[in-house]
C-alpha positions as CSV (number, residue, x, y, z in Angstrom):
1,X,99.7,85.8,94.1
2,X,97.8,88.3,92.3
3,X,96.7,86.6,89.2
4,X,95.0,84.5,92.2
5,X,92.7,87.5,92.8
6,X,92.6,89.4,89.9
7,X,89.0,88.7,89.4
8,X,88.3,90.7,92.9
9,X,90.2,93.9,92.1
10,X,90.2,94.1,88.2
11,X,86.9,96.6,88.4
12,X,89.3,98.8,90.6
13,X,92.5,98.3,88.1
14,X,90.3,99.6,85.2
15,X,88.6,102.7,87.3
16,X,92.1,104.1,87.5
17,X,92.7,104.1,83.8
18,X,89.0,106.2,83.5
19,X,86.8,103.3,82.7
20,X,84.0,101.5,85.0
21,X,84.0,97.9,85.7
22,X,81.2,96.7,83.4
23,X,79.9,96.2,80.1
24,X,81.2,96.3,77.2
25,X,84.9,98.4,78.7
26,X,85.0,95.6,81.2
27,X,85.4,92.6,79.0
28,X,87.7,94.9,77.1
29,X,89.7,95.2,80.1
30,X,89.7,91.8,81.8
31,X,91.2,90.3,78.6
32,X,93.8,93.2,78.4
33,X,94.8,92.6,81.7
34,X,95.0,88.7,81.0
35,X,97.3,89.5,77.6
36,X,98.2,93.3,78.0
37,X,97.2,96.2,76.2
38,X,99.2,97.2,73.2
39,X,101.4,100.1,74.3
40,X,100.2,100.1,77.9
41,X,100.8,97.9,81.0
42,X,100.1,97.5,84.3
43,X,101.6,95.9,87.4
44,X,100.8,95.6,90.8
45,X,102.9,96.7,94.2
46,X,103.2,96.1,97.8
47,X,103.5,99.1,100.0
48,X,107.5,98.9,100.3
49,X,107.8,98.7,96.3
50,X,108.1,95.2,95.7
51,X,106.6,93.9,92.6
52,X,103.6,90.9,93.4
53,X,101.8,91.2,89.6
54,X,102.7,92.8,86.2
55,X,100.8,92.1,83.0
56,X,102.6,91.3,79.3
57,X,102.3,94.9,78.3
58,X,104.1,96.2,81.5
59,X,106.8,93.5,81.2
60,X,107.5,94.4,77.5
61,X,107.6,98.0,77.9
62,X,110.4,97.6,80.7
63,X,112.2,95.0,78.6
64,X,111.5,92.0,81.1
65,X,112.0,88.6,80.8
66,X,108.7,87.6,82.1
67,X,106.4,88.5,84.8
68,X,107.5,85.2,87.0
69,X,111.0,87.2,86.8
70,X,109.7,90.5,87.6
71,X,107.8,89.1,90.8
72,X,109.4,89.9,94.4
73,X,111.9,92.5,92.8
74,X,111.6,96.3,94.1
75,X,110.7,98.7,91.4
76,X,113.8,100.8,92.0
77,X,115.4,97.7,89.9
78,X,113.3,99.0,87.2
79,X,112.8,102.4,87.8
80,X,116.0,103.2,89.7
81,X,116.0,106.8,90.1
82,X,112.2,107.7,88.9
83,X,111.3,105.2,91.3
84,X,113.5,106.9,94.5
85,X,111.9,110.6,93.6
86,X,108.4,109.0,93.7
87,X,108.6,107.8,96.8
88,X,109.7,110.9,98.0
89,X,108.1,113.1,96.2
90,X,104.4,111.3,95.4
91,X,103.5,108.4,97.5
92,X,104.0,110.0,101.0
93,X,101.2,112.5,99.9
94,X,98.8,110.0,98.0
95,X,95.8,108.9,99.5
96,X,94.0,105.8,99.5
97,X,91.8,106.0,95.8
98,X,93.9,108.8,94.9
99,X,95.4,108.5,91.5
100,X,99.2,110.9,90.5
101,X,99.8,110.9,87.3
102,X,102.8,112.2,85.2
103,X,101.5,115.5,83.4
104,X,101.2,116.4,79.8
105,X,105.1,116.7,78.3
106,X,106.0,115.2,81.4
107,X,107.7,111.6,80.5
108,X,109.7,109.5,82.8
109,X,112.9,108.7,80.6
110,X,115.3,106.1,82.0
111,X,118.2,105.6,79.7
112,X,116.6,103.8,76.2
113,X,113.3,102.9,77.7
114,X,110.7,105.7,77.5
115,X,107.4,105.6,79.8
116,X,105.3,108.0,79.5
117,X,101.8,108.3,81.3
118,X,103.1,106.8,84.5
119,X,100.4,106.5,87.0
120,X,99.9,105.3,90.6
121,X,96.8,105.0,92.5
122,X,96.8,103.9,96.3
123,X,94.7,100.7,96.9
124,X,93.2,100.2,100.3
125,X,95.3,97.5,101.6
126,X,98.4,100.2,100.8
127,X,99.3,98.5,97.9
128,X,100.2,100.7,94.4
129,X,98.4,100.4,91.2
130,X,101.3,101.3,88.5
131,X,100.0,101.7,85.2
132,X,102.6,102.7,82.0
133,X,102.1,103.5,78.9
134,X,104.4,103.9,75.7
135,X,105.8,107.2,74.0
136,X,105.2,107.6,70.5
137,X,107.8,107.4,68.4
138,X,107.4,111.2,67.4
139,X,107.4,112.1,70.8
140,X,110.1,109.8,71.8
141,X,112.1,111.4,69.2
142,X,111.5,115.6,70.8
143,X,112.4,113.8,74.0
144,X,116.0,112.4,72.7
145,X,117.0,115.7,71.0
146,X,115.7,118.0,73.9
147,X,117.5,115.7,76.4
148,X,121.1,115.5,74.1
149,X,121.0,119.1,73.8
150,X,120.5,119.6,77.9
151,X,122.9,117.2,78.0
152,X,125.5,119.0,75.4
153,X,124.7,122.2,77.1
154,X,125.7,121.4,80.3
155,X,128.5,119.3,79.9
156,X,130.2,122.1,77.4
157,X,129.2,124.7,80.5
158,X,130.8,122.5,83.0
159,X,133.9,122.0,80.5
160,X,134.3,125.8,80.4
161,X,134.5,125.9,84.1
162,X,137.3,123.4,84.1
163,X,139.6,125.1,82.2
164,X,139.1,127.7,85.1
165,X,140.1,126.0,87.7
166,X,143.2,126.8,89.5
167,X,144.8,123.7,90.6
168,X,145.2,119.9,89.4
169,X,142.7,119.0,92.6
170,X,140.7,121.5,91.7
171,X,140.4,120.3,88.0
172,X,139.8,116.8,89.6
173,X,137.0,117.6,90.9
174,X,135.3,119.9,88.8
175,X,135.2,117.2,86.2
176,X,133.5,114.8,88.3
177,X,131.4,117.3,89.1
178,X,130.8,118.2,84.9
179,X,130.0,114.5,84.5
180,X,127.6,114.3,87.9
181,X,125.7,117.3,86.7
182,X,125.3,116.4,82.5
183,X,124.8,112.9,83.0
184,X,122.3,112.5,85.7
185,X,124.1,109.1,87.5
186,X,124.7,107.8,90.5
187,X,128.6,108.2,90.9
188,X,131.4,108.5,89.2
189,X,135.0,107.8,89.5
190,X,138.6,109.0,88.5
191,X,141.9,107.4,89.3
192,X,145.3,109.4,88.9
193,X,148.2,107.1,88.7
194,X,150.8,109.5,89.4
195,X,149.0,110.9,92.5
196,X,147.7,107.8,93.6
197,X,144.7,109.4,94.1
198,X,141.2,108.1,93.5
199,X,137.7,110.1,94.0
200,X,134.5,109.5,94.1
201,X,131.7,111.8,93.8
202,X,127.7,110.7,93.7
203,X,125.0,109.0,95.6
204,X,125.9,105.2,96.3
205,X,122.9,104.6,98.8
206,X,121.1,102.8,95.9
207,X,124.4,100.6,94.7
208,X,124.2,97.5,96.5
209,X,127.5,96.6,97.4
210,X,127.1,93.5,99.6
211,X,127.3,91.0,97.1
212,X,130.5,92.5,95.6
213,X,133.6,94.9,96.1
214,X,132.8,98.0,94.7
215,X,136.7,99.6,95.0
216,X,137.8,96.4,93.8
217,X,135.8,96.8,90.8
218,X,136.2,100.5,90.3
219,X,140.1,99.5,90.5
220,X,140.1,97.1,88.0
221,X,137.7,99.0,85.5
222,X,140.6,101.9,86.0
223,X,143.6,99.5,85.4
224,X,141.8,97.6,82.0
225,X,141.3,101.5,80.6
226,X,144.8,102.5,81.0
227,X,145.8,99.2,79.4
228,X,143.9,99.2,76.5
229,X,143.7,103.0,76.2
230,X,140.3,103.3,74.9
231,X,136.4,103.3,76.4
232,X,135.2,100.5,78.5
233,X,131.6,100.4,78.5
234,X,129.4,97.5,79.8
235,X,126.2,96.3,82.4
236,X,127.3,94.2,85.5
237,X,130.3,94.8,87.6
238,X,130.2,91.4,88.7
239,X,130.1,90.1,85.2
240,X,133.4,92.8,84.6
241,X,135.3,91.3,88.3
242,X,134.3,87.3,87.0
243,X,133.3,86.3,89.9
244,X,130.2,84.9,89.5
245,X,128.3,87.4,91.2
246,X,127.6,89.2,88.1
247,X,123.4,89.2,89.4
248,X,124.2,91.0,92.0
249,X,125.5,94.4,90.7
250,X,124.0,95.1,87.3
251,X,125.1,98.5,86.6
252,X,126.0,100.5,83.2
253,X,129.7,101.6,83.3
254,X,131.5,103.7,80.8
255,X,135.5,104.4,81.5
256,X,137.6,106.3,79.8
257,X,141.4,107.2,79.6
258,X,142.7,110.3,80.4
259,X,145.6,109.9,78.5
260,X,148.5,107.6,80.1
261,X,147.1,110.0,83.5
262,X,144.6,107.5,84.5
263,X,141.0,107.4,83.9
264,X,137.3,108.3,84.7
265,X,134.2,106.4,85.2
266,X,130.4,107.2,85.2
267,X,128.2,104.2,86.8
268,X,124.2,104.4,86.7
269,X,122.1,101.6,88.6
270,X,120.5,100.1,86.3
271,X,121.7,98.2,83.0
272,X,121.6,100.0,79.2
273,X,121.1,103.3,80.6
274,X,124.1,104.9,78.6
275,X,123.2,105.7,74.8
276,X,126.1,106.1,71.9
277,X,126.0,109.8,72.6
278,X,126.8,109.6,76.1
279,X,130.0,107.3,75.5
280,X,130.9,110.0,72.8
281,X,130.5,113.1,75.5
282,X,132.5,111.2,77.8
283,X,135.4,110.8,75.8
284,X,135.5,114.4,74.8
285,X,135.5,114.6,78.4
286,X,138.4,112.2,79.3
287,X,140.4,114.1,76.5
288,X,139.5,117.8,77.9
289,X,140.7,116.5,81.4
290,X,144.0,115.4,79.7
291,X,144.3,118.6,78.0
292,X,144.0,120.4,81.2
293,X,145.6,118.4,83.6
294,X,148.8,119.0,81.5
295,X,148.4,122.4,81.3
296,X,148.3,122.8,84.6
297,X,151.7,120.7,84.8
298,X,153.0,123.3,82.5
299,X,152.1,126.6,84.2
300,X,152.7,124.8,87.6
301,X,156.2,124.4,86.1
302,X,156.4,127.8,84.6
303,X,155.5,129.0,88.0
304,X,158.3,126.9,89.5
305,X,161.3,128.1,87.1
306,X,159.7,131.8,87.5
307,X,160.8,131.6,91.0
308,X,163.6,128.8,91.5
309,X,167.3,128.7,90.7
310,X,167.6,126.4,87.6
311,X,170.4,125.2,89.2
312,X,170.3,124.3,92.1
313,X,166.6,124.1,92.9
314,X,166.5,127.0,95.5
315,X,164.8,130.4,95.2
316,X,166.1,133.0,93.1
317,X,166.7,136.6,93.3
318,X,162.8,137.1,92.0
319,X,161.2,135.3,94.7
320,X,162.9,137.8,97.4
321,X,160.8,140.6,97.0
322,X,157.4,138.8,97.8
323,X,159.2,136.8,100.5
324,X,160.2,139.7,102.2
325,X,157.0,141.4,102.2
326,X,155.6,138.1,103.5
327,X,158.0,137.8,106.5
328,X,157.8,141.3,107.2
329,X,154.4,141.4,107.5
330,X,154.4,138.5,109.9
331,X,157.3,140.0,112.1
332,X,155.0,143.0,112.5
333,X,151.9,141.1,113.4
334,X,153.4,138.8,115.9
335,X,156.1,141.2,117.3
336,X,159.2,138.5,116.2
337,X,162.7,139.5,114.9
338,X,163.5,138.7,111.5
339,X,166.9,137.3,110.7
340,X,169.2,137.1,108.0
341,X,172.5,135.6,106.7
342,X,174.2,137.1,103.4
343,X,176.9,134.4,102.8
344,X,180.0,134.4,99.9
345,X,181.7,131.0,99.4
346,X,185.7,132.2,99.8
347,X,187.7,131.8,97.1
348,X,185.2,130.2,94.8
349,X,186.8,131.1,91.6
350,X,189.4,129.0,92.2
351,X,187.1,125.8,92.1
352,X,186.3,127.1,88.2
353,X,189.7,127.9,87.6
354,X,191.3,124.6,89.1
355,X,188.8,122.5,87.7
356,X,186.2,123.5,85.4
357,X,182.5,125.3,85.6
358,X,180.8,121.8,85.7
359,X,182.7,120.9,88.6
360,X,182.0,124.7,89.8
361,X,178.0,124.0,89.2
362,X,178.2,120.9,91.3
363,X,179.8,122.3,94.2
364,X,177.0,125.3,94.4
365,X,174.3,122.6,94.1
366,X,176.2,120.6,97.5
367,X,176.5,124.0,99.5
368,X,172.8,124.5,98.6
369,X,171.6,121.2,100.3
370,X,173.8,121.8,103.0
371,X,172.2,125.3,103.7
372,X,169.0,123.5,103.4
373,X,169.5,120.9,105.6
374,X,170.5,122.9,108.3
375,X,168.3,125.9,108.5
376,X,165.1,124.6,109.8
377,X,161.8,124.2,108.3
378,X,160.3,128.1,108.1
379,X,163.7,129.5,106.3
380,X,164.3,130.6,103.2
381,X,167.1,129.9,101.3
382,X,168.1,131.9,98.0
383,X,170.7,132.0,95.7
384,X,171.3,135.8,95.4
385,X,173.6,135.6,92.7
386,X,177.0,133.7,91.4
387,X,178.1,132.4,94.7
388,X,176.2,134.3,97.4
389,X,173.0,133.1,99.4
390,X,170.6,134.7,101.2
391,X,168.6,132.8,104.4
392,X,165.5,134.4,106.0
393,X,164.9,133.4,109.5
394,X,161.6,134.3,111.0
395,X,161.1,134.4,114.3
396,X,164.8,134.2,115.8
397,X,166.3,134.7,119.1
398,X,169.6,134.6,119.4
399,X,170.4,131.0,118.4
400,X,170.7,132.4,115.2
401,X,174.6,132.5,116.0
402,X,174.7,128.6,116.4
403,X,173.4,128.3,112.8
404,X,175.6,130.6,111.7
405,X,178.7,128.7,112.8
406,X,177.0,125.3,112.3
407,X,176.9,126.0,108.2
408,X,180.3,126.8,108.3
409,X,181.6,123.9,110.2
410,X,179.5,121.8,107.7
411,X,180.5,123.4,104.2
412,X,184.1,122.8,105.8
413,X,183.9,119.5,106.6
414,X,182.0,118.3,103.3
415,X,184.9,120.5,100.8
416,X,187.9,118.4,103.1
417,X,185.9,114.9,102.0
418,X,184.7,115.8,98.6
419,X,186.4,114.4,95.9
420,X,185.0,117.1,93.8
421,X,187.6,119.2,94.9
422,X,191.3,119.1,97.2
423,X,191.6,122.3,98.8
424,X,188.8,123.1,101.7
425,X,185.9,125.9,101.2
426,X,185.1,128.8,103.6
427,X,182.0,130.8,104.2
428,X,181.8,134.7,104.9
429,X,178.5,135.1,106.8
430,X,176.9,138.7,107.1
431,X,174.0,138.8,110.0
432,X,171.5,141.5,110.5
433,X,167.7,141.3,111.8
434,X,164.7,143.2,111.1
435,X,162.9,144.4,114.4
436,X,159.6,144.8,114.1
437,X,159.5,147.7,116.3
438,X,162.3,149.4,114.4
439,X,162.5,152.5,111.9
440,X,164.9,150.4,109.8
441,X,163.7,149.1,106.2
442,X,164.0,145.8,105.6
443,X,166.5,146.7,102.0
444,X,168.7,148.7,105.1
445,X,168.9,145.3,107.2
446,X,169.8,143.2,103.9
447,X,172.8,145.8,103.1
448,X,173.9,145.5,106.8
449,X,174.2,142.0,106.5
450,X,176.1,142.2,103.3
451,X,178.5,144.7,105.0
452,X,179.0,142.2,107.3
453,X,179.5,139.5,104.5
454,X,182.5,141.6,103.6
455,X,184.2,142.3,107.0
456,X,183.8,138.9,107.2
457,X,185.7,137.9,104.1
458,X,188.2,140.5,104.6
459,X,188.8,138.8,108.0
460,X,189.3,135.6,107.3
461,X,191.3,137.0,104.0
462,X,194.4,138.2,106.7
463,X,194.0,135.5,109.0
464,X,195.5,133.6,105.7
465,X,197.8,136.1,105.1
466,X,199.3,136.8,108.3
């Protein structure tokens, strides 16, 4: 213990604050270091950042319960992140007698609790003097605004960037991002019901997760906020789960709705660390998300209806043009016919004169599944207009001919079982194909097959007749 043999290496605990180890500064010190100087503190660590000794003063200025407490914990639970950039940053480098200390205007701020004056000197033994000392209320007070408006300034940067971004996954992940890079955690969280999505962004090396289920909890923090539909804040994600593990993963949460969307979580490693501001900057960020993600469902669906038949959900007439300059391209490159069908339903107006448009609308939306069913996965089907339908086939030999005659057979056979209708439907199909190699423009190919369409119609016309 170190109390034990405090008398040995108090000289040496008083040499790193500038003072010697005798006289009248000595009995100063030995007392202070019995009942803790006023504003200071200083505690005592083993070379792998465990705690063995902490004064009164140290203990208060962390908020500790007591120093017996304190003892055998590692100073990350204190620290947390100062504590994982010093040893990566200082100790490595600081010699035995050396002393690092924070500079001027340099304080260590970890949530509410402000150090300032943070030293560490090296003993022999490898052990780490840590000395603290407290901010000043008028300094504590330049620190708070000058961190809120670093904090404000980048979360309103990172908020303009989201409403930027081109797609809902993007948007996802910016705004974790936003929140990663204004609120200096460890991770954070967001859960999309309707996607049944859930990300994670941050470093969890320093989240210990052995005692307790860290998805688990993350779930359940996700499903109270949509519940309630308000900000969940709180210290210990045991404590949140109930299941008497709450010791073993103290950590600030805050969660927030995103509307009825889902929700989004920021999670820091140690407990307090999130101030009325931050749960404030949050929420505005849980409601620009909202804002956003439904804008993007609007121009997603604006998109959609710019290029679909509000009918019967398959490309329109508008879509053709960049289609065609798509699979023409790619016929060129990879030296692969192009086909396509222009097909008329036969006598079509007699399914809105017979019965009525409504029953006329349902029978286009049928013949539209059944041309997408049976084309394969590449093609394109669009409704060209009225009754006719145009399908692009990439990359075609001639088994184009089977599909051909296989959408007829099926429109056939659905119009005889339908009870939509009494009479059976017949298709006029037009084929052409673009050759690669070939002078002929694509438009030439498309009225070819329409040509066809016709002959087609006019066929099957006298086979009725005669």
């Amino acid at each position: 213990m170190f109390r034990e043999r405090y008398g040995d290496i108090k000289d040496w605990l008083f040499e790193v604050d500038g003072r010697v180890g005798s006289g009248e500064n000595a009995n100063r010190s030995e007392g202070a270091g019995d009942s803790g100087i006023s504003g200071e503190g200083t505690a005592l660590l083993s070379s792998d950042g465990i705690f063995t000794y902490a004064d009164e003063g140290f203990v208060d200025l962390i908020g500790g319960e007591s120093a017996e407490a304190l003892v055998d914990r590692n100073w990350r639970d204190v620290f947390g992140k100062t504590a994982a950039r010093l040893e990566k940053e200082v100790l490595p480098d600081l010699k035995e007698g050396e002393t690092w200390r924070s500079g001027p205007g340099e304080p260590w701020v970890d949530g509410e609790k402000f150090l300032q004056g943070i030293s560490l000197t090296k003993t022999a033994s490898g052990e780490i003097v840590c000395k603290v000392k407290e901010l000043s209320p008028e300094e504590k007070i330049k620190i708070v605004t000058e961190k809120n408006k670093e904090k404000v300034r980048k979360l309103r940067d990172g908020l303009d960037e989201l409403q930027n971004s081109p797609s809902k996954y993007d948007i996802y992940n910016t705004a974790l991002e936003v929140l990663r890079g204004a609120f200096d955690i460890d991770f954070c969280t967001m859960r999309i019901e309707e996607d049944d999505l859930c990300l994670m962004k941050g470093n969890t090396d320093g989240v210990r997760d052995d005692g307790y289920d860290l998805y688990g909890c993350m779930e359940e923090l996700s499903e109270r906020t949509r519940r309630r539909e308000e900000l969940i804040s709180g210290d210990g994600l045991g404590r949140l789960m109930g299941d008497g593990k709450e010791n073993e993963a103290n950590y600030s949460y805050l969660s927030v709705p995103i509307g009825g969307l889902g929700s989004v979580q920021v999670f820091y490693s140690r407990e307090n660390s999130f101030t009325d501001l931050d749960k404030q900057l949050v929420e505005i960020t849980g409601s620009h998300l909202y804002e956003r993600i439904n804008r993007a469902r609007l121009e997603g669906d604006l998109k959609r209806q710019a290029i679909h038949d509000q009918l019967t959900g398959l490309y329109n007439r508008h879509y053709l043009d960049k289609v065609l300059a798509k699979e023409t391209e790619r016929s060129r490159r990879y030296g692969h016919a192009l086909s396509l069908f222009m097909i008329d339903i036969n006598n079509f107006k007699d399914v809105n004169d017979r019965y009525s448009h409504s029953t006329g609308d349902q029978v286009l939306v049928r013949i539209g599944q059944i041309f997408r069913e049976n084309v394969r996965e590449p093609d394109t089907v669009i409704r060209y207009g009225g009754d006719e339908f145009l399908i692009l086939m990439p990359e075609t030999g001639s088994g184009y001919e089977d599909i051909k005659q296989r959408l007829k057979d099926k429109t056939s056979s659905w119009s005889r079982k339908t009870d939509l209708i009494d009479f059976t439907l017949t298709l006029a199909i037009g084929t052409a194909r673009y050759e690669p190699e070939g002078e002929q423009p694509v438009e030439q190919v498309i009225n070819a097959a329409d040509k066809e369409m016709y002959e087609d119609k006019q066929a099957i016309s006298n086979n009725k007749s005669g």
